[in-house]
N, C-alpha and C positions, 0 to 999 in steps of 0.2 A: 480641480476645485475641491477644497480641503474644507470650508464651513460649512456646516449642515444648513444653518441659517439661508446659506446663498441654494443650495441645493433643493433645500425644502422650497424656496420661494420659484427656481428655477422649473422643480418638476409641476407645483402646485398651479402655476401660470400656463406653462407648457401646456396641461390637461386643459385649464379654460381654453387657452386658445383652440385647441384639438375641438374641445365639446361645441364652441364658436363657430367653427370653420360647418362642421357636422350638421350643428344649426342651421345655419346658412344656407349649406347645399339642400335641406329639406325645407326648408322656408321657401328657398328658389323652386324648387320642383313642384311645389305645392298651390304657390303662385302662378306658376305656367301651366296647371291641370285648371286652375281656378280663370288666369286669360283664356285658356284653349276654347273653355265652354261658353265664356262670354263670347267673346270675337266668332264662336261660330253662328250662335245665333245670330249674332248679326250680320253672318254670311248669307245666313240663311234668312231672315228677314229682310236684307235687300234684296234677293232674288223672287222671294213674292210679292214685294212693293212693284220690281221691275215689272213683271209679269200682270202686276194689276194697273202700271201706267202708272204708280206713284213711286220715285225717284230713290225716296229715300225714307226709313222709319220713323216714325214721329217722339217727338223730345228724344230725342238721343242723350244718352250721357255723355259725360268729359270723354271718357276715354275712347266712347265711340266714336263724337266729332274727331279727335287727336289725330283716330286710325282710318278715318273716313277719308284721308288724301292716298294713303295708301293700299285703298280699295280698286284694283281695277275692274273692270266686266267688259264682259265679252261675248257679243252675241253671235251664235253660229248656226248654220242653215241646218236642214236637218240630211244635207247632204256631206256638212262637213267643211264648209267653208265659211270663213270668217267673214261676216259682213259688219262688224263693228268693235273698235273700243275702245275703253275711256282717256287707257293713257298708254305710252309710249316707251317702254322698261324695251333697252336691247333682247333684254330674253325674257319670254313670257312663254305663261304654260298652254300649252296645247289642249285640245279636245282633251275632257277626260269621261271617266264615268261620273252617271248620275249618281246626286248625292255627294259625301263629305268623300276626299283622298288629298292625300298628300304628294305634290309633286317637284321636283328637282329638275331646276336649270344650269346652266355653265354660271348664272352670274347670282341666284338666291335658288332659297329653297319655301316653296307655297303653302298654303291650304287653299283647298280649292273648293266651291260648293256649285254642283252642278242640275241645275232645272230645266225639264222640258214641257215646251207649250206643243200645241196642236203645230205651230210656223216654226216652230225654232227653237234653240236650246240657250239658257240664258246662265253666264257663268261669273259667277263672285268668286276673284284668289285677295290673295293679301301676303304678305311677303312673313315668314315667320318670324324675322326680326322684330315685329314690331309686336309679337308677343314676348319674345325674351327680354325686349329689352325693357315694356315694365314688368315682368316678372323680377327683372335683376334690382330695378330702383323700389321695388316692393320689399324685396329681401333686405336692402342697405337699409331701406328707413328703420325696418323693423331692428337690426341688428347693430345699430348707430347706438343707440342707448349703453348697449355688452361694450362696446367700445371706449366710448369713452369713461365706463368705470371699472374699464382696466387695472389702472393706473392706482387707482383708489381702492381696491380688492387689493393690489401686489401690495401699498402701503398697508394695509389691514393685516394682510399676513405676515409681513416683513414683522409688527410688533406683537401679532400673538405668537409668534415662533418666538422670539427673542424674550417673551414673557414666560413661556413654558419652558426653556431652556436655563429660566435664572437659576432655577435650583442647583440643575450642574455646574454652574458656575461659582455659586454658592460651596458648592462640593469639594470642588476643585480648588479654591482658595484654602477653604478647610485641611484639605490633603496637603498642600504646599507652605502652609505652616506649622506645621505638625513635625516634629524635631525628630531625627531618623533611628533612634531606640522605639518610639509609640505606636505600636500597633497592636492601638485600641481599637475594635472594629467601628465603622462607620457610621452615621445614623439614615438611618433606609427612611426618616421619611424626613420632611415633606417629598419627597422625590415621587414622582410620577411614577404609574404602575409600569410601564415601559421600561423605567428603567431600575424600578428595584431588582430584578434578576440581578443584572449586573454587579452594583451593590454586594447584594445577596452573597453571589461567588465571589465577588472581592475581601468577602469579611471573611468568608471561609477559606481563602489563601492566606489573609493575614492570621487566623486561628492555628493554620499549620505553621505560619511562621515564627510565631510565637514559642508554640509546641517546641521545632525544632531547635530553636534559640535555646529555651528552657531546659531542654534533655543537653544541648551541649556547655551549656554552660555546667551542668550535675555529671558530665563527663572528664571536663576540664578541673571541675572540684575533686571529682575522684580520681582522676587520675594522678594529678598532683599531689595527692594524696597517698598513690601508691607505690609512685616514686620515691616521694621523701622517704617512705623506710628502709630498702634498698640501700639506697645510697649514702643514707648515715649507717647503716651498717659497714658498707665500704670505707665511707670517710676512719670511722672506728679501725677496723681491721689495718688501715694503713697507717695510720699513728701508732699502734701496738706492735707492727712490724720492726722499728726498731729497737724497743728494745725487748728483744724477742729473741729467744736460743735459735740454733738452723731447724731442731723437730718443729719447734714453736713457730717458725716462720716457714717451713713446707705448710703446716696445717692451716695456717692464715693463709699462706698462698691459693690452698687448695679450697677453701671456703672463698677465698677473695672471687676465683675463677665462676663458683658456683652461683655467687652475688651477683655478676659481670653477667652470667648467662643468664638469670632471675631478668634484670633489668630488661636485654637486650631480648628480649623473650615477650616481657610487655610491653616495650616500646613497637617492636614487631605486631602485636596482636594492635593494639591502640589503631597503628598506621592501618591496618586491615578493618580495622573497623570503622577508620574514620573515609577511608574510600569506599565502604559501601552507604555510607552517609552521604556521603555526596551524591548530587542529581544528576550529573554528567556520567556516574556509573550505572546508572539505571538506562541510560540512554545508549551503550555503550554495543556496538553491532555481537551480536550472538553467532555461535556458527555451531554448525552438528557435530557431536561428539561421542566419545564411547566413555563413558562411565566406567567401565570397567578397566579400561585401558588408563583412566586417572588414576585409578588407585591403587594402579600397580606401578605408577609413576612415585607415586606419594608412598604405599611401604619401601621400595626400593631407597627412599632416604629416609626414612625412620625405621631403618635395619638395625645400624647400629645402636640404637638406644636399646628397640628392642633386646640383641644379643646380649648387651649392657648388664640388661638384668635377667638376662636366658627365662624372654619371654617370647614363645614361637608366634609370631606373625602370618595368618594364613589368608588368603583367599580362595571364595567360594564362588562363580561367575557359572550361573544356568544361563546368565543371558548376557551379552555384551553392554547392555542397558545405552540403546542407542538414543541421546534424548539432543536436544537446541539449547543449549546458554551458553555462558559466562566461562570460561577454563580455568583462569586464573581464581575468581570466585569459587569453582567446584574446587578445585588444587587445594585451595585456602578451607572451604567446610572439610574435605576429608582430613586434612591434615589434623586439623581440631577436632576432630571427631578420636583418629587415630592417639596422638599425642597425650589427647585426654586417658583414654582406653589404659594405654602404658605407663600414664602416670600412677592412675590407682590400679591396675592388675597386679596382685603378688608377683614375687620372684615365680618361678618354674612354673607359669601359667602358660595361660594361649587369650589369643585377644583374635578375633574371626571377624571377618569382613565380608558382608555377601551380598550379591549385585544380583537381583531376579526382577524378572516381573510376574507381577498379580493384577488380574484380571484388565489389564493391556496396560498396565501405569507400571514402568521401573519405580523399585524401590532398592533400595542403600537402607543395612543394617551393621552397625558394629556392636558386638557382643565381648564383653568384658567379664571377669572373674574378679570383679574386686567387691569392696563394699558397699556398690552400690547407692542409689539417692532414694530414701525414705519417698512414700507417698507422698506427704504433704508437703514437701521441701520442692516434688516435679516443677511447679508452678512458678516459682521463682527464680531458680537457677539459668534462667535465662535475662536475667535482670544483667548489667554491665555491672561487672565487679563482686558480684554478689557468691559468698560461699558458703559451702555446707558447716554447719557448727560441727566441729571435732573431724574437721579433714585435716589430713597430714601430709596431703601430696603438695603444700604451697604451691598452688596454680593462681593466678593470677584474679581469675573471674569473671573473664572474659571471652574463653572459648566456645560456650555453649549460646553467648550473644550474639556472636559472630555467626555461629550454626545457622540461629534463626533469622538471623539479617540475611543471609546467601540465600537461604531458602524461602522464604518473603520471596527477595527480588526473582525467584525461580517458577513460584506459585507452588510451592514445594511444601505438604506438611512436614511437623517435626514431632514425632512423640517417645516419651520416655519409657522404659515396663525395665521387669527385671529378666535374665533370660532363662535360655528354654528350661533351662533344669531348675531353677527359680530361685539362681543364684545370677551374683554379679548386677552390671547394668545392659541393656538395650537399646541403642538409640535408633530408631526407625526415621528414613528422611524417602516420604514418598511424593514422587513427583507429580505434579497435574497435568492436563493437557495443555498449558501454555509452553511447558516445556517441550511438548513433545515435535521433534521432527518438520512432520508434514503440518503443521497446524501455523510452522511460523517462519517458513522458505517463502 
């Protein structure tokens, strides 16, 4: 059953009847404490009538005449033998004790009220039935009323549910004509307090989705942007190649190559950035890994560039930096981390990599000898596309966005300084306990 409507009326009727039934059964028991005490008095009443030689108690009520046929007595000597009684039941109860008990035959079950005279002992039973069963039609009457406005309660709730529900309906209609660019958030009232949370966190999905629309549409504007120069440089280069001497067309070649690499270079970073955009990478299973062991994966292929420009490429590893993510992800932050490093480092530099941990947290440090990012420029350089005024190393402006995306999804800070000799750049990436290990097996 999918309608709340049928659900709500199902559980809300369900409890009447439960609380009905409950009724009932205390109605009944209460009625049979209420018969017990009548009917015994007038057990007890006819065995002092007996005893005085009057028959029976004077003006009786309804229900004693009713119970009065099935009143038996029974007179018994005081030896124990029955010399009388009134009626003829196959099983009747035996001698009891004097006074009020309860006694059990093969064919009912009694109340018995037992009086002894000077001759004999004089015995009023009465079969219990005939207490339970007005106790039972004492309970129906009173419970006939619940009954029959059952019916009439299930209608009542049938349309105040359906009246407190209009809003969501209202909502719902609103959401389903709403053309699929609009995610303007919702209006949270009149909606019932129940259900604004919901609302609530709806609007604040559509506020991120918006967000993330917004930042990729300023992605797809810049990047297109960063293309177009590239590749009219190409286009350029390749029209001048003809007519062009063989120096003149090595050096176009040679620039053509270096264009070709420029692109394929942001095209690569872009695709990297736009997979860690995606929400399927965030969900993407983790497994345990050695940090140090990446990044000796990742200099091992930016050897050659280093050598390129006999820039020494070192690592430093106190600690294997045993941490939980993404590999691919880490691959992709060091590489950008690296690659940056060798872009701005002089010739006949060194560019140092060092994998420790501080105070139980791995941390990843690349240290650079170049020029370094001003103070106030820190802040920004993590923007997509964004570069420092009067850099020369034409990078793209996207590696340091990328850094901080991996590391986000790592729980990973990222911070800039200059290094130890208080030259070059610093980049520090220290990782949190979500990364760690044992915190996410």
């Amino acid at each position: 059953m999918s309608s709340l409507r049928a659900r709500l009326l199902l559980w809300l009727t369900g409890a009447l009847l439960l609380v009905g039934i409950a009724v009932g059964v205390g109605l009944y028991h209460r009625a049979l404490d209420e018969a017990d005490r009548v009917f015994d008095e007038q057990l007890q009443e006819t065995a002092l009538a007996l005893r005085d030689r009057s028959f029976l108690p004077t003006s009786p009520t309804y229900g004693e005449r009713e119970a009065a046929a099935d009143l038996v007595v029974q007179v018994w000597s005081l030896t124990g033998v029955r010399v009388y009684s009134s009626q003829r039941y196959a099983s009747m109860p035996g001698l009891t004790t004097l006074g009020f008990s309860s006694v059990k035959t093969p064919d009912a079950h009694w109340r018995v009220y037992g009086l002894q005279t000077p001759f004999n002992v004089i015995q009023v039973a009465q079969p219990m039935r005939v207490r339970e069963s007005r106790a039972a039609r004492l309970a129906l009457r009173l419970l006939a009323p619940l009954a029959l406005a059952l019916p009439m309660l299930g209608l009542i709730i049938w349309l105040t549910v359906g009246r407190a529900l209009r809003p969501l309906r209202s909502l719902a209609d609103e959401v389903g004509a709403r053309p699929a660019r609009e995610l303007a958030p919702l209006p949270v009232r009149p909606l019932p307090d129940e259900v604004q949370p919901l609302v609530t966190a709806l609007n604040d999905l559509l506020a991120r989705l918006a967000a993330l629309r917004d930042r990729e549409r300023r992605f797809i504007a810049d990047a297109a942007h960063e293309l177009r120069t590239p590749l009219t440089a190409l286009r350029l280069q390749l029209r001048g190649l003809d007519a062009a001497s063989d120096d003149e067309r090595r050096d176009a070649a040679h620039a053509l190559g270096a264009g070709i690499d420029r692109a394929a270079r942001l095209v690569e970073q872009m695709l990297v950035m736009a997979r860690q955009d995606a929400p399927e990478s965030r969900a993407a299973a983790w497994s345990p890994l050695q940090l140090a062991e990446l990044a000796r994966e990742v200099i091992a292929d930016l050897l050659p560039t280093a050598d390129a420009r006999q820039i020494e490429l070192g690592l430093s590893a106190d600690d294997e930096g045993a941490i939980h993510g993404d590999a691919d992800g880490l691959r992709a932050l060091l590489r950008n981390l690296i690659d940056n490093a060798l872009r701005y480092a002089p010739e006949l530099s060194q560019v140092e990599i060092v994998v420790e941990r501080i105070a139980g947290a791995v941390q990843l440090r690349v240290i650079d000898q170049g020029p370094g990012i001003p103070a106030d420029e820190r802040g920004r350089v993590f923007d997509r596309f964004y570069r420092v005024a009067g850099s020369a190393a034409g990078g793209s402006g996207l590696g340091l966005a990328i850094v901080r995306s991996i590391a986000d999804a790592h729980g990973a800070s990222v911070e800039l300084g200059e290094g130890p000799d208080g030259r070059g750049l610093q980049v520090s990436v220290r990782f949190g306990d979500s990364a760690r290990p044992e915190e996410n097996l």
